[in-house]
C-alpha positions as CSV (number, residue, x, y, z in Angstrom):
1,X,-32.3,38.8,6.1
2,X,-31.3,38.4,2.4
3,X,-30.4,42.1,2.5
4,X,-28.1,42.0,5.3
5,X,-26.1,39.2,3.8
6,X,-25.6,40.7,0.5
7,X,-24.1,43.7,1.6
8,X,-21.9,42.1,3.4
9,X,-20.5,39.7,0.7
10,X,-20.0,42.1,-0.8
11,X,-18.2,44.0,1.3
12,X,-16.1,40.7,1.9
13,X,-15.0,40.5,-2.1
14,X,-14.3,44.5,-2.5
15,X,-11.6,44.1,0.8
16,X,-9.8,40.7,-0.2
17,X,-6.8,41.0,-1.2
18,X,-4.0,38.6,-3.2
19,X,-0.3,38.8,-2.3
20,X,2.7,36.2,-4.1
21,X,4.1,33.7,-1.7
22,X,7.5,32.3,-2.9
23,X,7.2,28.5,-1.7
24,X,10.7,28.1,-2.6
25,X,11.7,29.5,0.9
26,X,9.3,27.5,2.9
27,X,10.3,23.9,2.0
28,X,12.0,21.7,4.6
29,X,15.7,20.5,4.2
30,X,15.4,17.4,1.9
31,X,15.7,14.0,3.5
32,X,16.2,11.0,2.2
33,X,13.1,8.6,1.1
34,X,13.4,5.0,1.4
35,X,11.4,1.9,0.1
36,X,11.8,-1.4,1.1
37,X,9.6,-4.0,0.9
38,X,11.3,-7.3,1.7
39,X,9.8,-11.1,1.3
40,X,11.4,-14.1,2.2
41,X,11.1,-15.4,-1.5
42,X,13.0,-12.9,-2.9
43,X,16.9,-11.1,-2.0
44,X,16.7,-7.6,0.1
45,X,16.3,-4.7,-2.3
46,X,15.1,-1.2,-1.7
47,X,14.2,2.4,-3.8
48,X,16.3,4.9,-2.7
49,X,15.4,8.8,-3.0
50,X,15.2,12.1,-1.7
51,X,12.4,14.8,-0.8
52,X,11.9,17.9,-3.2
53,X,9.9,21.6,-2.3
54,X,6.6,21.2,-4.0
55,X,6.9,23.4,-6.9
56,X,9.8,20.5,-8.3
57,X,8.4,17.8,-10.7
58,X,11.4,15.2,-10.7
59,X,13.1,13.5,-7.9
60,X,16.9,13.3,-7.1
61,X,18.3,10.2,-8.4
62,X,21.3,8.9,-5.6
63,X,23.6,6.6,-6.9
64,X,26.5,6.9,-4.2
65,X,24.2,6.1,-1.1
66,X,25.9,4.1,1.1
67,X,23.5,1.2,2.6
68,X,24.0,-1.6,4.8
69,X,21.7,-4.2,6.0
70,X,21.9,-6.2,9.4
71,X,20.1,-9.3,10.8
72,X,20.0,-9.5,14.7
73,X,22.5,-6.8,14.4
74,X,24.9,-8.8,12.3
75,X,26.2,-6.8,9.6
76,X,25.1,-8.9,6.6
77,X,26.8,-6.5,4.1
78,X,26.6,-3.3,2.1
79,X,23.9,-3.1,-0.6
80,X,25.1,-2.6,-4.5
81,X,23.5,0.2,-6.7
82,X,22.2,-1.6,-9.6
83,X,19.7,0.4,-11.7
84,X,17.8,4.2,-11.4
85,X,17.1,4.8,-7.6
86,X,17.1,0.6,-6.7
87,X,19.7,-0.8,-4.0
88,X,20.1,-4.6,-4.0
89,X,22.3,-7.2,-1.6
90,X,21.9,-11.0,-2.7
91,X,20.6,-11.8,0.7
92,X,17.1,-13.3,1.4
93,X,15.6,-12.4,4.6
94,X,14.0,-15.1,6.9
95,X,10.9,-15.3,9.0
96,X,11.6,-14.4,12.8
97,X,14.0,-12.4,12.1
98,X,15.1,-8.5,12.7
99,X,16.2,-6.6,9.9
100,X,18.2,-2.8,10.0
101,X,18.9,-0.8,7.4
102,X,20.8,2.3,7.8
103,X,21.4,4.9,4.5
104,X,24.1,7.6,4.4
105,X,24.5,10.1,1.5
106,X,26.4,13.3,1.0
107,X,24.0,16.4,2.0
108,X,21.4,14.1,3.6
109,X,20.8,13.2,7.1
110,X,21.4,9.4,8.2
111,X,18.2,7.1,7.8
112,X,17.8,3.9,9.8
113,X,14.5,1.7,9.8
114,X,13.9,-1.7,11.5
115,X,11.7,-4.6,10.8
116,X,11.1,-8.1,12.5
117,X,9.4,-10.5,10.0
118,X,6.5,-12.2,11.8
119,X,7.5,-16.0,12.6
120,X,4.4,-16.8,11.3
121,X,4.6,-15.0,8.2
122,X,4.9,-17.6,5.3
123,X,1.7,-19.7,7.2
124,X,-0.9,-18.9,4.4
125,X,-3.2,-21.8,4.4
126,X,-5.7,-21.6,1.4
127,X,-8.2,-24.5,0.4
128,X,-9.5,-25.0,-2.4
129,X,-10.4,-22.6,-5.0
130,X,-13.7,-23.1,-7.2
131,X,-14.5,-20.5,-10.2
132,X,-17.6,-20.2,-11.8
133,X,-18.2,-18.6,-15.5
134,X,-20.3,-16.7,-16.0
135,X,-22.2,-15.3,-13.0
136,X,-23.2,-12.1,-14.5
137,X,-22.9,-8.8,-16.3
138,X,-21.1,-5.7,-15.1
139,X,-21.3,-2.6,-17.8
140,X,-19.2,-4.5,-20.7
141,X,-17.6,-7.4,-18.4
142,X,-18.7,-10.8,-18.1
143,X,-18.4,-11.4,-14.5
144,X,-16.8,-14.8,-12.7
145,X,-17.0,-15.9,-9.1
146,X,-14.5,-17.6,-7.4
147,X,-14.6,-19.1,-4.0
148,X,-12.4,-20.2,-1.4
149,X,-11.7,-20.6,2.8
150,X,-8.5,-18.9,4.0
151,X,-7.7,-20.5,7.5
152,X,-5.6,-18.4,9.8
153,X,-3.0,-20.0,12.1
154,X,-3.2,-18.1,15.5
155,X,-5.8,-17.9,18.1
156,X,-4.0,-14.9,20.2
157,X,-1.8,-13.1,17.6
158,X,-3.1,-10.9,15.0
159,X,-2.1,-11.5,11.3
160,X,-2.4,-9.2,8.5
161,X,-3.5,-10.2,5.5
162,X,-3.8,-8.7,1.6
163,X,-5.3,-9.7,-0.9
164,X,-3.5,-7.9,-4.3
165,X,-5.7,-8.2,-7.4
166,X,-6.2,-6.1,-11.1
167,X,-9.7,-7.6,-12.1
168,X,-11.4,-7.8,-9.1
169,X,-15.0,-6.2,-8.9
170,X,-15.9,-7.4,-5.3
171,X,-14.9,-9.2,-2.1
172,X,-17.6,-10.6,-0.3
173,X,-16.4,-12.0,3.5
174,X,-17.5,-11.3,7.2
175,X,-13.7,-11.0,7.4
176,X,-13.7,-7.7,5.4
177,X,-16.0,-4.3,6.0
178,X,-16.9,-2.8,2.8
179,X,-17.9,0.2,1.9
180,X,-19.3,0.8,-1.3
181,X,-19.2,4.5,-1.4
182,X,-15.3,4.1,-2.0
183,X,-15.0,0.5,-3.6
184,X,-13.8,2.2,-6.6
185,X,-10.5,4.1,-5.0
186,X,-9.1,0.4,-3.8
187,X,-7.8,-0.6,-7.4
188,X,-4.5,-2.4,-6.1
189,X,-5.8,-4.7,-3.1
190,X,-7.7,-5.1,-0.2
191,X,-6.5,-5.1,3.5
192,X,-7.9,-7.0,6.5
193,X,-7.2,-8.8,10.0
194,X,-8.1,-12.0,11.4
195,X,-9.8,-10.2,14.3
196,X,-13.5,-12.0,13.2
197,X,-11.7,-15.4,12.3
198,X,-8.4,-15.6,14.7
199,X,-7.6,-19.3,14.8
200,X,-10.7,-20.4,12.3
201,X,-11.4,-20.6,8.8
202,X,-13.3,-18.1,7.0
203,X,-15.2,-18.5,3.9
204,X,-14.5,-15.4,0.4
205,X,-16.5,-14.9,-2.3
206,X,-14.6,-12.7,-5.3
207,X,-16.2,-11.4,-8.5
208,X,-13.6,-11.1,-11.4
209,X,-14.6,-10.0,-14.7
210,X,-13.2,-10.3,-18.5
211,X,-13.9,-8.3,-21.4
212,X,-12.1,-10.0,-23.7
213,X,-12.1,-13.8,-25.1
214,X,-11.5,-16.2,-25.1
215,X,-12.3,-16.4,-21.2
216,X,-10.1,-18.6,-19.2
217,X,-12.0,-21.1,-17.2
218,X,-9.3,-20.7,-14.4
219,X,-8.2,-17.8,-12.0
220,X,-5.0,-17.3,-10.4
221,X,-5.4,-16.2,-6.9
222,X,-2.6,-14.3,-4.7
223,X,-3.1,-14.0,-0.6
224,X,-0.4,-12.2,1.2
225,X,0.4,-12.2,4.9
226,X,2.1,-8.9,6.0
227,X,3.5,-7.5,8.8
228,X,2.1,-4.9,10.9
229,X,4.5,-1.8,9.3
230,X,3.1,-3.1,5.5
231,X,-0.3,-3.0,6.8
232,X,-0.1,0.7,8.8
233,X,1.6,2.1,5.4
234,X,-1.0,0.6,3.2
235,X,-4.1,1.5,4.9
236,X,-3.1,5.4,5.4
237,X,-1.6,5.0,1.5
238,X,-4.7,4.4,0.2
239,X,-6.5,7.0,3.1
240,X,-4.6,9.3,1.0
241,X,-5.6,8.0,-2.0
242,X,-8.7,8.4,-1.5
243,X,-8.3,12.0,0.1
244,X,-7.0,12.8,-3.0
245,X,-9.9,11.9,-5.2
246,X,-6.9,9.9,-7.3
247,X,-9.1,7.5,-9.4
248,X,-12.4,10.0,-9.3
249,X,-12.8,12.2,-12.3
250,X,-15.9,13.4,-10.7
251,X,-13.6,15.5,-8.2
252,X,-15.9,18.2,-7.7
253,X,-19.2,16.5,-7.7
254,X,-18.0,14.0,-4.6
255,X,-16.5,16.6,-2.4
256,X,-18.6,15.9,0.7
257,X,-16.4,12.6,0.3
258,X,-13.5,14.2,1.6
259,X,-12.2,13.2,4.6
260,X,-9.5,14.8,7.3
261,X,-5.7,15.4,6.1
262,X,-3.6,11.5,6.5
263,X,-0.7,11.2,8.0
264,X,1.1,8.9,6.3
265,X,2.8,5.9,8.3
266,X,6.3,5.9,8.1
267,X,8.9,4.2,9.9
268,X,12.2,5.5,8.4
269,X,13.6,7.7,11.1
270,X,15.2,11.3,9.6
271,X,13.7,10.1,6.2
272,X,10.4,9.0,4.9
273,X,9.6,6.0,3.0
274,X,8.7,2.3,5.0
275,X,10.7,-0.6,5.4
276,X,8.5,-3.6,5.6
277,X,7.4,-7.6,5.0
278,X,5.6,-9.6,3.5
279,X,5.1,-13.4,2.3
280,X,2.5,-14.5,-0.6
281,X,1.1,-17.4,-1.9
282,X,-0.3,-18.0,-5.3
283,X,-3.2,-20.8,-5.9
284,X,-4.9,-21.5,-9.4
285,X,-8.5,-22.3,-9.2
286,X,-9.8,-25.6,-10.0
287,X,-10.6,-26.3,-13.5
């Protein structure tokens, strides 16, 4: 058998063949890009761009866009250009609301994305936060545990929640499904639902670690309630991510990790980008 494959391998490397392909020519007409994640504690502001072929390294920097920004479809004004590629309107958006942003530049088609912030949104109830030093050792970190219920509001709606963190080792909750295998490519926060607590309380465990002193004896803990464009952009974001191998300098030694292609969620229509909400509470632990 051996010697029939051979031979044909072979055969297969003396017939190949390699041609150039100029990827200049294949690249789409460039489209706008838009960014836009809006809370109600802060005014509207967005990132404003464009797409490139692939073989460009540096993106297009717009400075005469022309954006403006309704509520209910109340124009609430035109947005001002205030730094590298950032849009900004002194305007802070509200919970309940719908939100329309429409972009216009010279050599780009129009962009327009909508987004109703959940009337629920800034509802983050959080009890009482205890941290515990030291629990443990993790390579050269000295690893904390803090502990807390997060109680959602809604019996028949589902929330989406986030949970954005930088020292984090591990979330342990019946309200999250984690898989170990890719723990490591989640380095900005975790996602979840309500679906196995709508209307309760449910109870998190979190182990943070330090590798410098001295150690605080508190933690600062941030829960965000999103809405369900954040959420769909998030999860396929870090899909990609993680496609990507982006944090794994083992690339070639974890291929059989490798998912299908992502298609990334957008909601920009003509462009690319998202146009989302959130709201976020911050709670320091008990001392």
């Amino acid at each position: 058998m051996y010697k029939c494959i051979i031979p044909g391998l072979l055969g297969l490397f003396l017939l190949a063949c390699s041609s150039e392909v100029d990827l200049g020519e294949w690249h789409s007409p460039p489209k706008l890009t838009l960014v836009g994640l809006i809370s109600p504690d802060r005014p509207i502001s967005v990132r404003l761009s464009a797409t490139v072929p692939i073989i460009e390294k540096t993106f297009p920097v717009i400075e005469n866009a022309r954006i403006q920004l309704y509520e209910n479809e109340a124009l609430i004004g035109t947005m001002d250009y205030v730094s590298e590629r950032n849009y900004t309107i002194n305007y802070y958006p509200r919970a309940g609301q719908t939100y329309t942003i429409v972009a216009e530049a010279d050599g780009f088609p129009v962009i327009k994305a909508v987004e109703i912030l959940p009337a629920n949104i800034e509802q983050i109830e959080l009890g009482p936060i205890s941290f515990q030093y030291p629990t443990g050792m993790l390579e050269d970190y000295i690893v904390g545990t803090a502990e807390f219920d997060l109680k959602d509001d809604s019996e028949n709606t589902v929330n989406y929640y986030e949970m954005p963190f930088s020292s984090i080792y591990a979330v342990y909750s019946d309200a999250i499904s984690y898989d170990k295998s890719r723990d490591f490519m989640r380095k900005e926060s975790i996602l979840f639902t309500n679906q196995t607590f709508a209307g309760t309380s449910m109870h998190f465990s979190i182990q943070t670690g330090f590798n410098y002193s001295p150690v605080p004896d508190f933690v600062n803990l941030t829960v965000r309630k999103v809405s369900p464009a954040y959420y769909a952009y998030k999860t396929t974001w870090y899909e990609h991510q993680y496609n990507q191998m982006a944090f794994n300098p083992d690339f070639l030694e974890n291929l059989f990790l490798l998912n299908s292609s992502v298609n990334m969620y957008s909601n920009i229509e003509n462009g690319y980008g998202i146009f989302a909400s959130y709201a976020e509470t911050v709670k320091v632990s008990e001392r």
